[in-house]
N, C-alpha and C positions, 0 to 999 in steps of 0.2 A: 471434477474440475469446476473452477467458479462462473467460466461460461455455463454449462449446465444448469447451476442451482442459481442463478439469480434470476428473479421474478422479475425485477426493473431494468435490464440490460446494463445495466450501470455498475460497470465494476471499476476497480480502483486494483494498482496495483502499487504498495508501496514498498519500494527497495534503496539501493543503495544509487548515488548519481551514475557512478559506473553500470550500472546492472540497465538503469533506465536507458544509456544512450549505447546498449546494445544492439547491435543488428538482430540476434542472435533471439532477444526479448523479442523486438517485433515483429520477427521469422514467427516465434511461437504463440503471439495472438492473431496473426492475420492467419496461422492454422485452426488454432481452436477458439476463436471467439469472432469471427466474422460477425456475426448477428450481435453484437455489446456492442455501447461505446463504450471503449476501456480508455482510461486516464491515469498516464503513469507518473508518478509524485515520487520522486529523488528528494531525499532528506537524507542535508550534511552531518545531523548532531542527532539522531535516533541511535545509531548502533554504540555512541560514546553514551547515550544516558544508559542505553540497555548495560552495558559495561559496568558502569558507576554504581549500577541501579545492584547489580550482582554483588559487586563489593562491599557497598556501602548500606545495601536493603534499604535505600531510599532514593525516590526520583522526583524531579524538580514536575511535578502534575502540569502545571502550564508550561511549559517547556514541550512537554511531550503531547499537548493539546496540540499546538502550535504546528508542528512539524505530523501531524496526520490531518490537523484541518480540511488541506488542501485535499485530501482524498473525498469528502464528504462535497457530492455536485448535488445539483436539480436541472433535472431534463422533461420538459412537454408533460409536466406534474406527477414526473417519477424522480425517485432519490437514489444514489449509491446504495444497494443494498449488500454488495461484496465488496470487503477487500480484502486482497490478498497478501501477504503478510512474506514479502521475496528476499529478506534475508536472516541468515539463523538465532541472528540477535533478537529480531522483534519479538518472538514468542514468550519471552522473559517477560516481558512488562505485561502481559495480557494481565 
């Protein structure tokens, strides 16, 4: 789990809007990530470039900068060193 492996407490979780304002999401980091600050980043247009990206074998790079930004913090001179990748789309652009 990404609580486990990260060195800087800082994990990101980026999923769909819906998935972020689940109970159900923050039932499952106040289980497994008490010790993280975890930061969850809802992006409306990642799972349509992942889409696109499948189709078309090409994706708009700063578009998809754009919309994981926001997962990338600084805390008390530590960084995001996990993010978690929460719906089936994102794995396509890695």
């Amino acid at each position: 789990p990404a609580a486990e492996r990260t060195r800087s407490g800082l994990v990101s979780v980026l999923a769909t809007p819906g998935t972020v304002k689940r109970q159900y999401t923050r039932d499952l980091i106040s289980k497994w990530a008490q010790k993280c600050h975890v930061r969850l980043v809802g992006s409306d247009r990642l799972a349509g470039l992942s889409e696109a990206y499948m189709r078309e074998g090409f994706v708009d790079e700063e578009a998809v900068r754009a919309e994981i930004a926001p997962c990338f913090i600084e805390r008390d001179g530590m960084r995001t060193d996990i993010v978690v990748l929460a719906c089936t789309h994102y794995p396509f652009l890695v």
